[in-house]
PDB file as gemmi writes it, atoms N, CA and C in Angstrom:
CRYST1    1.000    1.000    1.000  90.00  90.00  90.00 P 1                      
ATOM      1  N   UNK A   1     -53.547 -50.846  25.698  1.00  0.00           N  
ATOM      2  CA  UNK A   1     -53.785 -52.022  24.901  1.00  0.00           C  
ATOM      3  C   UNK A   1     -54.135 -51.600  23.487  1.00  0.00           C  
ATOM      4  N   UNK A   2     -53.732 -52.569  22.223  1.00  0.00           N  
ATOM      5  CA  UNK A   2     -54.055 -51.730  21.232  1.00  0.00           C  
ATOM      6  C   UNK A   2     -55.429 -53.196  20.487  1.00  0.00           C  
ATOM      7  N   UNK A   3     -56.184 -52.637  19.947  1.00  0.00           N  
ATOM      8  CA  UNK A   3     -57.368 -53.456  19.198  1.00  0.00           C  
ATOM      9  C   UNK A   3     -57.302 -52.966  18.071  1.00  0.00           C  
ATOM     10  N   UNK A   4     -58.328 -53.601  17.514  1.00  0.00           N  
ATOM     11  CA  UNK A   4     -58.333 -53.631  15.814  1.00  0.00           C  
ATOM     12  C   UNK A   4     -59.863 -53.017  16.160  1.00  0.00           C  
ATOM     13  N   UNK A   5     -60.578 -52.097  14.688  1.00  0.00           N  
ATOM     14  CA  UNK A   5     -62.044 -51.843  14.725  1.00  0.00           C  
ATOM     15  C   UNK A   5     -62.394 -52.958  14.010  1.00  0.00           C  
ATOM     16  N   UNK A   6     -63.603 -53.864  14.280  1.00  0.00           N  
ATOM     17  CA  UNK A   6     -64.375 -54.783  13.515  1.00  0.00           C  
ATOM     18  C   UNK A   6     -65.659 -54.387  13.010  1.00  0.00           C  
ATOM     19  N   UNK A   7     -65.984 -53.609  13.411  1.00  0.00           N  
ATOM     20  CA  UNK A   7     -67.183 -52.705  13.221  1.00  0.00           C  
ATOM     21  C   UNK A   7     -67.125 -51.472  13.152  1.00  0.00           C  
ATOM     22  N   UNK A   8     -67.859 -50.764  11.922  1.00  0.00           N  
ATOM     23  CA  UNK A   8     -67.930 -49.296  12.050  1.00  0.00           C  
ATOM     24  C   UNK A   8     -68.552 -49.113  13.451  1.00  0.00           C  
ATOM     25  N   UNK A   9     -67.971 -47.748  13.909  1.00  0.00           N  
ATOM     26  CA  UNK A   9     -68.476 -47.129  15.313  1.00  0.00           C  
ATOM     27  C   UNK A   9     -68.876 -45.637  14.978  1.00  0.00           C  
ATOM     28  N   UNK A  10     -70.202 -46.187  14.892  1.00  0.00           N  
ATOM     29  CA  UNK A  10     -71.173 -44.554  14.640  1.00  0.00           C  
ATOM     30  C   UNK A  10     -72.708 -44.806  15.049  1.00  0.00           C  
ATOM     31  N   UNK A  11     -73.655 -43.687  15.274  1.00  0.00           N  
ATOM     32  CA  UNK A  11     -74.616 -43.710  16.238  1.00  0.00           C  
ATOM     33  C   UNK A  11     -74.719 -44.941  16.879  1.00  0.00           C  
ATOM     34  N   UNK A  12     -75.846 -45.772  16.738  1.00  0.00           N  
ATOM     35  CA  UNK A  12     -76.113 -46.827  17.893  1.00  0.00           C  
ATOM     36  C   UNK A  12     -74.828 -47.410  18.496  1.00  0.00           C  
ATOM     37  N   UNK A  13     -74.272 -48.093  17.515  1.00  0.00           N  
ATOM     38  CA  UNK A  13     -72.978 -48.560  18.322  1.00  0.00           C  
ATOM     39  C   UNK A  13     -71.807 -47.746  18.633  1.00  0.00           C  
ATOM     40  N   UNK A  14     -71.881 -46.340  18.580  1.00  0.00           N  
ATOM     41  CA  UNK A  14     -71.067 -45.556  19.209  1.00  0.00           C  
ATOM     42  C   UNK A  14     -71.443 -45.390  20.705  1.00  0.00           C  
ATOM     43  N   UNK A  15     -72.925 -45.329  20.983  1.00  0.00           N  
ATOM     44  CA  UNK A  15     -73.854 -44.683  22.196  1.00  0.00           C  
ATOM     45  C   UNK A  15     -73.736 -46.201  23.177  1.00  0.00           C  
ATOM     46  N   UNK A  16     -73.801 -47.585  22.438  1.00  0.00           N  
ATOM     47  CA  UNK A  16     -73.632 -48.818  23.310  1.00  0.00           C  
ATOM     48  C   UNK A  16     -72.164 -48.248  24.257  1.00  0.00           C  
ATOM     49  N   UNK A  17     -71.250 -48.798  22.912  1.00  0.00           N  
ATOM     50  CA  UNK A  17     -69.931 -48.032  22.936  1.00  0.00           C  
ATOM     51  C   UNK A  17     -69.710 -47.233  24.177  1.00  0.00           C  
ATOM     52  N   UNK A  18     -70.354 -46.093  24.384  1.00  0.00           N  
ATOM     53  CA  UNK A  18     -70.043 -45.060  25.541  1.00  0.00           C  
ATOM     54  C   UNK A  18     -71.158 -45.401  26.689  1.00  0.00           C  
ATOM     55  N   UNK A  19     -72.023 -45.995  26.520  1.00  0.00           N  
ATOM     56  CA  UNK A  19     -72.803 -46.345  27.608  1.00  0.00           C  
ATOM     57  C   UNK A  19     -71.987 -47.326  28.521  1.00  0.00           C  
ATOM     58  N   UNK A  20     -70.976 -48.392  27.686  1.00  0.00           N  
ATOM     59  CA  UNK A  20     -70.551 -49.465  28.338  1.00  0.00           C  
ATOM     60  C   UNK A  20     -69.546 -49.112  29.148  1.00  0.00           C  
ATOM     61  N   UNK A  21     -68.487 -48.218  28.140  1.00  0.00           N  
ATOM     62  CA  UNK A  21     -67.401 -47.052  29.152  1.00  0.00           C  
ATOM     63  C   UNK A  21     -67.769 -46.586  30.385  1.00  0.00           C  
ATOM     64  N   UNK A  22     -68.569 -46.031  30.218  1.00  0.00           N  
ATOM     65  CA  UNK A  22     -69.104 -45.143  31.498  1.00  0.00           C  
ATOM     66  C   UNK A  22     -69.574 -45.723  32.561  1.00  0.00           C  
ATOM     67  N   UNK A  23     -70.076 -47.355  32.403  1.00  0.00           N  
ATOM     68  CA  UNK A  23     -70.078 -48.363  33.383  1.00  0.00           C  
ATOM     69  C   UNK A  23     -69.074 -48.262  34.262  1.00  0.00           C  
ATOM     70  N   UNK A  24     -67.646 -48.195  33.661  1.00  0.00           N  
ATOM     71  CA  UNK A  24     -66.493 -47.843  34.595  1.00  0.00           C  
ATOM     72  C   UNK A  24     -65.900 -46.854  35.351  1.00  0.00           C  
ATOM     73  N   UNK A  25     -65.308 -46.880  36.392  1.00  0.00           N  
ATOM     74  CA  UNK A  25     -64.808 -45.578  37.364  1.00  0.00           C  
ATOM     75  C   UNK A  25     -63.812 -44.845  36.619  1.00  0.00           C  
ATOM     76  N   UNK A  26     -63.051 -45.943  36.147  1.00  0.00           N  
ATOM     77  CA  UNK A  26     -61.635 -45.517  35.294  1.00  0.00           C  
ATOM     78  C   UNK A  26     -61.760 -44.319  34.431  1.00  0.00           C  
ATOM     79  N   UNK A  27     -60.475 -43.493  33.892  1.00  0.00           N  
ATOM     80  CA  UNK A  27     -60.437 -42.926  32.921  1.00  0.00           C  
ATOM     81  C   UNK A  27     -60.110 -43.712  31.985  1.00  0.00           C  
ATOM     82  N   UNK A  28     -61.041 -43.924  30.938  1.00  0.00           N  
ATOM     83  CA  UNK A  28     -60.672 -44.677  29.739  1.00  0.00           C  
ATOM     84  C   UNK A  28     -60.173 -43.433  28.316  1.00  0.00           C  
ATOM     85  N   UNK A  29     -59.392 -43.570  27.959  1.00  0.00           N  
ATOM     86  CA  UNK A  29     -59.001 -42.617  26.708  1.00  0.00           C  
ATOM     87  C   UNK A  29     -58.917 -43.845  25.201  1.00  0.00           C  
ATOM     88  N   UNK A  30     -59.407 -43.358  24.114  1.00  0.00           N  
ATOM     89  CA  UNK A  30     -58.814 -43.961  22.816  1.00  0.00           C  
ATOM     90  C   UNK A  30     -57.987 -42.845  21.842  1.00  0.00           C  
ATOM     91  N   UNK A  31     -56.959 -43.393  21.660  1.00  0.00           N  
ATOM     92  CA  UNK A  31     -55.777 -42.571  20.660  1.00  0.00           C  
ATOM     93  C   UNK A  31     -56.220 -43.648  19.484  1.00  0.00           C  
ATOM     94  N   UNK A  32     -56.300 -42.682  18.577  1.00  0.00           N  
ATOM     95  CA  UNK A  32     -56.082 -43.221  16.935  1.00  0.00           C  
ATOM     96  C   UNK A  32     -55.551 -42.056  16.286  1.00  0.00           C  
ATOM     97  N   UNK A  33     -54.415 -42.189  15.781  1.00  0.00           N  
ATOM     98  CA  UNK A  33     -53.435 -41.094  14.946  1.00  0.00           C  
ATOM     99  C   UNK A  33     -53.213 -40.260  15.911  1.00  0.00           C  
ATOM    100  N   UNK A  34     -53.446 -38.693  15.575  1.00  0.00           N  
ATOM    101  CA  UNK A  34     -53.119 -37.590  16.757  1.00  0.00           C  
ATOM    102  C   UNK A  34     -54.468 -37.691  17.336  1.00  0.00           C  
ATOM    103  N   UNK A  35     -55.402 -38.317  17.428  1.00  0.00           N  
ATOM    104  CA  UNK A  35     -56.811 -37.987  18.514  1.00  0.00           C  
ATOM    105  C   UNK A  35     -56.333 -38.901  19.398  1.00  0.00           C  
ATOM    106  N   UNK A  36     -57.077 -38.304  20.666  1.00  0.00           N  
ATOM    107  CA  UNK A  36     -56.870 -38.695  22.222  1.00  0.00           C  
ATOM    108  C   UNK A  36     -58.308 -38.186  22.286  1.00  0.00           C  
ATOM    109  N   UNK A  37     -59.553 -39.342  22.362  1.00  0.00           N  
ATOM    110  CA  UNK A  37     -60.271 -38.755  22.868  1.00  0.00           C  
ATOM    111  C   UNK A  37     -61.001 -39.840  24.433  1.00  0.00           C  
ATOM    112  N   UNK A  38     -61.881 -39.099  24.905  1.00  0.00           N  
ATOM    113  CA  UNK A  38     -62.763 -39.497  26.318  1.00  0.00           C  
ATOM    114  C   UNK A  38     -63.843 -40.900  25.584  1.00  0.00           C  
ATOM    115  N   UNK A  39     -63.036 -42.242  26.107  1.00  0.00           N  
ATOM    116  CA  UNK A  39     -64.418 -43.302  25.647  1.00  0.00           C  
ATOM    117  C   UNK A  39     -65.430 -42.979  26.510  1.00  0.00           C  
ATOM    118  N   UNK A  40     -65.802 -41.966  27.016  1.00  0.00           N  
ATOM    119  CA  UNK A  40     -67.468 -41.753  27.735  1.00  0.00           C  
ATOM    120  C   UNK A  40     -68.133 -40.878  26.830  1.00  0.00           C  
ATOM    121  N   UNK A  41     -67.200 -40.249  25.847  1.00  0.00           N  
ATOM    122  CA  UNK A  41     -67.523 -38.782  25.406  1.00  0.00           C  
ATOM    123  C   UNK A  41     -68.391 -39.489  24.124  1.00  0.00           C  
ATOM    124  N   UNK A  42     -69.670 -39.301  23.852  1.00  0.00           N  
ATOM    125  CA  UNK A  42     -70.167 -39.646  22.528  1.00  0.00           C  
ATOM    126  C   UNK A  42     -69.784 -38.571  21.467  1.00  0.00           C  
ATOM    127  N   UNK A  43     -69.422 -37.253  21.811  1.00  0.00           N  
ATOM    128  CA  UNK A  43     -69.206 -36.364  20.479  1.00  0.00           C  
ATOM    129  C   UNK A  43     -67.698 -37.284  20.110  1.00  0.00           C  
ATOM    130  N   UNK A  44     -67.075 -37.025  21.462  1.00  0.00           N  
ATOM    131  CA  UNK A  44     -65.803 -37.795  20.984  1.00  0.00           C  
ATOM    132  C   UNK A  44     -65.354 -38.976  20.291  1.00  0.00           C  
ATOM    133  N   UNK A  45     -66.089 -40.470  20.812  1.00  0.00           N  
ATOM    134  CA  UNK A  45     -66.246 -41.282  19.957  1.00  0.00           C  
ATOM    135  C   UNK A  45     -66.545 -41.186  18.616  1.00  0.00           C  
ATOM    136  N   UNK A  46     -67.514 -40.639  18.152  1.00  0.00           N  
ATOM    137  CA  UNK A  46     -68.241 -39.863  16.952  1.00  0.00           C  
ATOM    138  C   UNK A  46     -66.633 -39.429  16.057  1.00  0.00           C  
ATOM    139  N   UNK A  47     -65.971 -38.105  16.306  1.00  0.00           N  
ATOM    140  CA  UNK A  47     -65.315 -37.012  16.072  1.00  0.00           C  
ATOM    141  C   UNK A  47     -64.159 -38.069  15.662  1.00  0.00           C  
ATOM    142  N   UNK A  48     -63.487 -39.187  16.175  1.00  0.00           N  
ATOM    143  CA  UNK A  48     -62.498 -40.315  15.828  1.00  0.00           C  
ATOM    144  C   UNK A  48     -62.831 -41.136  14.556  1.00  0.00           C  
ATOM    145  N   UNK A  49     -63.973 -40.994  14.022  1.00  0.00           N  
ATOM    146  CA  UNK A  49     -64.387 -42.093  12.858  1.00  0.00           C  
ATOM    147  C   UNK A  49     -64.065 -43.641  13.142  1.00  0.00           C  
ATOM    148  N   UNK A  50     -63.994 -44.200  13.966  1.00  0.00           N  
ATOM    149  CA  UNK A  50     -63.851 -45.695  13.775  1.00  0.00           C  
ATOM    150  C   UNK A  50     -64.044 -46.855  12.873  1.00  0.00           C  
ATOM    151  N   UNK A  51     -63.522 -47.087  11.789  1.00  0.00           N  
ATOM    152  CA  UNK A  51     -63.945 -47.666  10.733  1.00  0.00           C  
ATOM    153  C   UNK A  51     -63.163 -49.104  10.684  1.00  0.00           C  
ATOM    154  N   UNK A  52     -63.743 -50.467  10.528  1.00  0.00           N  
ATOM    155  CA  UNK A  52     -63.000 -51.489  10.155  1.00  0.00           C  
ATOM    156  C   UNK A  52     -61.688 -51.161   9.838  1.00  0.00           C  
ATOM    157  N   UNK A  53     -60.604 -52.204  10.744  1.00  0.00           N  
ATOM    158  CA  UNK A  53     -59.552 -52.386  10.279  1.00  0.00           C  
ATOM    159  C   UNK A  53     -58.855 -51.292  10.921  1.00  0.00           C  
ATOM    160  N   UNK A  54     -59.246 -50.139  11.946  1.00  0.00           N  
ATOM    161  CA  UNK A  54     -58.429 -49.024  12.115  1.00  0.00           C  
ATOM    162  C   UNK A  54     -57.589 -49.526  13.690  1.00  0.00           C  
ATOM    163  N   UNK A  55     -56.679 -49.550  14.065  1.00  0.00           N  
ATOM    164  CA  UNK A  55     -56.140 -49.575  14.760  1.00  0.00           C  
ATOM    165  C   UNK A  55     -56.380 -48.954  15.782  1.00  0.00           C  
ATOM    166  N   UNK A  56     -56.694 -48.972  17.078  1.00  0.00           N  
ATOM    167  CA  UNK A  56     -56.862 -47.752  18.408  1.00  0.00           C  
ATOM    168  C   UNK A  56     -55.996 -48.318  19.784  1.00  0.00           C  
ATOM    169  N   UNK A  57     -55.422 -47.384  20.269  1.00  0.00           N  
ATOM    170  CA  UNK A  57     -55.092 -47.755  21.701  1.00  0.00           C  
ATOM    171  C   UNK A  57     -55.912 -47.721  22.393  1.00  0.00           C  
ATOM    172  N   UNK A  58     -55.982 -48.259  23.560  1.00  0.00           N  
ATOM    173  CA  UNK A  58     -57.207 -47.906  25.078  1.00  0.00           C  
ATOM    174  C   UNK A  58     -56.628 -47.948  26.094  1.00  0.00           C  
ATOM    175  N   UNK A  59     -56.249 -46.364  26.677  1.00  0.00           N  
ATOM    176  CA  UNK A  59     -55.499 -46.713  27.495  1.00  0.00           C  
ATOM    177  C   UNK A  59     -56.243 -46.064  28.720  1.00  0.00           C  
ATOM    178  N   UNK A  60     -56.554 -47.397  29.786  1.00  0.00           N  
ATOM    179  CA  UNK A  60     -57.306 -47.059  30.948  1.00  0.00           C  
ATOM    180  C   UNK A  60     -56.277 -47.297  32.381  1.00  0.00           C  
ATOM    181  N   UNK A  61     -57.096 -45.876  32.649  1.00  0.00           N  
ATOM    182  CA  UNK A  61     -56.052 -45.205  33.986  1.00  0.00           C  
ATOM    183  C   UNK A  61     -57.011 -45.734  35.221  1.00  0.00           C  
ATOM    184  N   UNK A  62     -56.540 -46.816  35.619  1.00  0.00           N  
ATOM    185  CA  UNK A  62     -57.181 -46.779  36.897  1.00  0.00           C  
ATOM    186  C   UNK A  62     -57.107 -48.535  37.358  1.00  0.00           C  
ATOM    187  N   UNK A  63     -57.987 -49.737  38.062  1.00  0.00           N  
ATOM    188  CA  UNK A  63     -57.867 -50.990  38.402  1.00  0.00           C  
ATOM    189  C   UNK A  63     -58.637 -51.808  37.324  1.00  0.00           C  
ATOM    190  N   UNK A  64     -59.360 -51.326  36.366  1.00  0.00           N  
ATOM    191  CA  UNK A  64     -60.421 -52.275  35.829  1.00  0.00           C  
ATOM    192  C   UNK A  64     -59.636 -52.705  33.925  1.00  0.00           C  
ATOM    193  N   UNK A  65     -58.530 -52.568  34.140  1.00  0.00           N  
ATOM    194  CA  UNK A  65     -58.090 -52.357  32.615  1.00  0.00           C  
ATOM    195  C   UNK A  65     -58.444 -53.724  32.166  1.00  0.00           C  
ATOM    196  N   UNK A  66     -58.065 -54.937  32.777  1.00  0.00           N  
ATOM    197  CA  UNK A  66     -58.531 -56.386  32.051  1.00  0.00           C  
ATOM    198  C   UNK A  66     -60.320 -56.286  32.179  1.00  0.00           C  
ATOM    199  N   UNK A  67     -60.644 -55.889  33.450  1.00  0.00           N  
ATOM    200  CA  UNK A  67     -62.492 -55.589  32.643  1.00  0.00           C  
ATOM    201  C   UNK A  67     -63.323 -54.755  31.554  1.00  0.00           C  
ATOM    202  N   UNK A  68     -61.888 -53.761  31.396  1.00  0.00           N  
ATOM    203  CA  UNK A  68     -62.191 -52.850  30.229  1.00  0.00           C  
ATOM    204  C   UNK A  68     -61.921 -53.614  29.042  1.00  0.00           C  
ATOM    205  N   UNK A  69     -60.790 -54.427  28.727  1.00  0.00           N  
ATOM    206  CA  UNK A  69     -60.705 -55.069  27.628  1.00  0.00           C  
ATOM    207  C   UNK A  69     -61.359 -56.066  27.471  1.00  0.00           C  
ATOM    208  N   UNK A  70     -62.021 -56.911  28.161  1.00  0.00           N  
ATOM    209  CA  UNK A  70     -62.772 -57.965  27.659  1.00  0.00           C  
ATOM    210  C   UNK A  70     -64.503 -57.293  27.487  1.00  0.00           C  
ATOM    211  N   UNK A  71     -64.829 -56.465  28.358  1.00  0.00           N  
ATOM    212  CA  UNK A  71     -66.041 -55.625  27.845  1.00  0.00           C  
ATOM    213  C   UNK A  71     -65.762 -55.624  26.299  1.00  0.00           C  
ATOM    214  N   UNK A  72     -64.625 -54.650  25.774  1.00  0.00           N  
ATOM    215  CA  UNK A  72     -64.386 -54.109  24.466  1.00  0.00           C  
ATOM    216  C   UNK A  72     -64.473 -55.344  23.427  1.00  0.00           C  
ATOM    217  N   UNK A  73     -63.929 -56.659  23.854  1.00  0.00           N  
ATOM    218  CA  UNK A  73     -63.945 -57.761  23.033  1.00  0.00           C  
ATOM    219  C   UNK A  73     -65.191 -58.582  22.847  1.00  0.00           C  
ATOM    220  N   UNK A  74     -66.118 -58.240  23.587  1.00  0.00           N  
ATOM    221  CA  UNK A  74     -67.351 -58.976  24.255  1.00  0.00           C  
ATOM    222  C   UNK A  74     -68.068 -58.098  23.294  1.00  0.00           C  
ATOM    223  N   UNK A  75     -68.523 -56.961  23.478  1.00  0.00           N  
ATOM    224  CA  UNK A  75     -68.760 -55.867  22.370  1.00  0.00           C  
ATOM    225  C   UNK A  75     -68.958 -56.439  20.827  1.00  0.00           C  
ATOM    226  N   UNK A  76     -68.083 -57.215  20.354  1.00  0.00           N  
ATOM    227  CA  UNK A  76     -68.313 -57.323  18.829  1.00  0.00           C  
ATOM    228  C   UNK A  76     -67.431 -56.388  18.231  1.00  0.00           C  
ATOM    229  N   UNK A  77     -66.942 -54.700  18.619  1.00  0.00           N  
ATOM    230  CA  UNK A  77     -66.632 -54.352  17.816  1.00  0.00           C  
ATOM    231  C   UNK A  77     -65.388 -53.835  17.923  1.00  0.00           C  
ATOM    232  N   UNK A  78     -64.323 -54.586  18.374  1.00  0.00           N  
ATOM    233  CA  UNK A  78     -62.405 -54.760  18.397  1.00  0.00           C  
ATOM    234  C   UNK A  78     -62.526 -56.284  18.605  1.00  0.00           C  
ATOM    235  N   UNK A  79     -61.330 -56.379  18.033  1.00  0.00           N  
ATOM    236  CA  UNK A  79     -60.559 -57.645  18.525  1.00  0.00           C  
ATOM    237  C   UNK A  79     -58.924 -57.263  18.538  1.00  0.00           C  
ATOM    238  N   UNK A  80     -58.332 -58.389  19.057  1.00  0.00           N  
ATOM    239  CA  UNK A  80     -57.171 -58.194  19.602  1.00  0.00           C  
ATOM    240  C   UNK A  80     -56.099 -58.269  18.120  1.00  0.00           C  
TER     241      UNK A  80                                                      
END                                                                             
């Protein structure tokens, strides 16, 4: 699925961010440009810069992908 950033994603709301991921069984990954990183991973989240307006895929491997995306929209910080 691809979202928009609405919010910078750095400390606190990076750590919500990966706390909420990790709620899930799934492998969740975010690609932005050539990064592929782990949405559980806080260095990783971090290491992507997420800044308003940036484009990201989320692509989750496993049954919860519509609970992964409305978490992410519920969040405040993507929209569709």
């Amino acid at each position: 699925m691809k979202l928009t950033v609405q919010k910078p994603i750095f400390a606190e709301s990076a750590s919500q961010f990966v706390n909420r991921m990790s709620e899930f069984s799934d492998t969740i990954l975010v690609k932005k440009d050539q990064w592929v990183v782990d949405a559980k991973s806080l260095l990783g989240v971090l290491a992507v810069s997420l800044q308003p307006g940036h484009e990201v895929t989320i692509d989750v491997q496993g049954d919860h992908g519509m609970e992964v995306k409305q978490a992410l929209l519920d969040s405040g910080l993507f929209q569709e």
